[in-house]
PLY file of the C-alpha trace (Angstrom):
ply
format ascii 1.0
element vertex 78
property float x
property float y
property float z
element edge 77
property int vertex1
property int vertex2
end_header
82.71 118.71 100.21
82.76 122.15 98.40
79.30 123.26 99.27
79.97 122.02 102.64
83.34 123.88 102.94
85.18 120.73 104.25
88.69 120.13 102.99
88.86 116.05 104.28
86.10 113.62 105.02
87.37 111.16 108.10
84.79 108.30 107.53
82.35 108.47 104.28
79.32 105.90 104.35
77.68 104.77 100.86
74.67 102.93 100.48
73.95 104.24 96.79
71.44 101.08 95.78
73.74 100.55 92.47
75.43 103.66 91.54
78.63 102.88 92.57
80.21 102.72 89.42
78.66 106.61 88.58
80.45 107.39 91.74
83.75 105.78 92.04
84.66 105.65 87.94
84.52 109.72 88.79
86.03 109.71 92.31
89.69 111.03 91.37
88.46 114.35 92.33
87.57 113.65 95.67
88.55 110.30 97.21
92.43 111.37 98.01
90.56 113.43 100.63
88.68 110.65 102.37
90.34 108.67 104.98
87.72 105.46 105.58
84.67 104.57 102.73
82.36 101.63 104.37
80.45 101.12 101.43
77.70 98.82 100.45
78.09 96.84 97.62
75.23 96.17 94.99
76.54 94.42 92.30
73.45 92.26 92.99
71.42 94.81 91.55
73.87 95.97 88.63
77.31 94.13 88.04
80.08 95.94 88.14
79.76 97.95 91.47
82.16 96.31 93.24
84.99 96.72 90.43
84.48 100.10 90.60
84.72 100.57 94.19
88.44 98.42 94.02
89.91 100.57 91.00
88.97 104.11 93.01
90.60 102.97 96.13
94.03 101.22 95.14
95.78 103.59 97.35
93.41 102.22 100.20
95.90 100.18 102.45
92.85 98.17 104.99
90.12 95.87 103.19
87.44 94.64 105.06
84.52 92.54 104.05
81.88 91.96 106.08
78.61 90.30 103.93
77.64 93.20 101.65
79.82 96.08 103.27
83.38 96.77 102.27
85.19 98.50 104.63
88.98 100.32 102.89
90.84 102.34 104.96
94.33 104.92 104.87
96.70 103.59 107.52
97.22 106.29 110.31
94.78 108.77 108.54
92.58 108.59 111.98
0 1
1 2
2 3
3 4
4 5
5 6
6 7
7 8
8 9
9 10
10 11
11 12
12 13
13 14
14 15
15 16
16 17
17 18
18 19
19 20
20 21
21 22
22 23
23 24
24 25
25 26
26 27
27 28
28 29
29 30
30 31
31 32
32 33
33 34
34 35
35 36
36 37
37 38
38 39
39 40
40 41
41 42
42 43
43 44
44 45
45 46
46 47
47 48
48 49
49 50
50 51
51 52
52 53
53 54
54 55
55 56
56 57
57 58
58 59
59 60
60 61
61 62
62 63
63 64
64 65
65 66
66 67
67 68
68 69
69 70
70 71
71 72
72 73
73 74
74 75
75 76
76 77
């Protein structure tokens, strides 16, 4: 978001084949500025993806599952 000079992101996609937990156990410096993540999950791959994904985004008010993709949203950020 800093190289990119953007100060909010309205919808983030993440298909990261696994790396979730890199990304969300180190999201507290970005994810307050991100109004809708539709990730997909991989704990298939490596355990523990989807645990990260839920501790990042407690303040996430909509959850949405739909097969592999999680869907969280910010009521009335859009």
């Amino acid at each position: 978001m800093e190289m990119a000079g953007v100060e909010r992101v309205d919808i983030l996609k993440v298909d990261i084949e696994g790396a979730e937990i890199e990304v969300f156990e180190t999201a507290a410096s970005w994810i307050q500025h991100v109004g809708v993540i539709i990730v997909e999950l991989h704990d298939r791959l490596r355990d523990g993806c989807e645990a990260a994904v839920m501790r990042a985004t407690t303040d996430f008010q909509i959850r949405r599952r739909q097969g592999e993709y999680m869907v969280l949203g910010r009521k009335g950020w859009l």
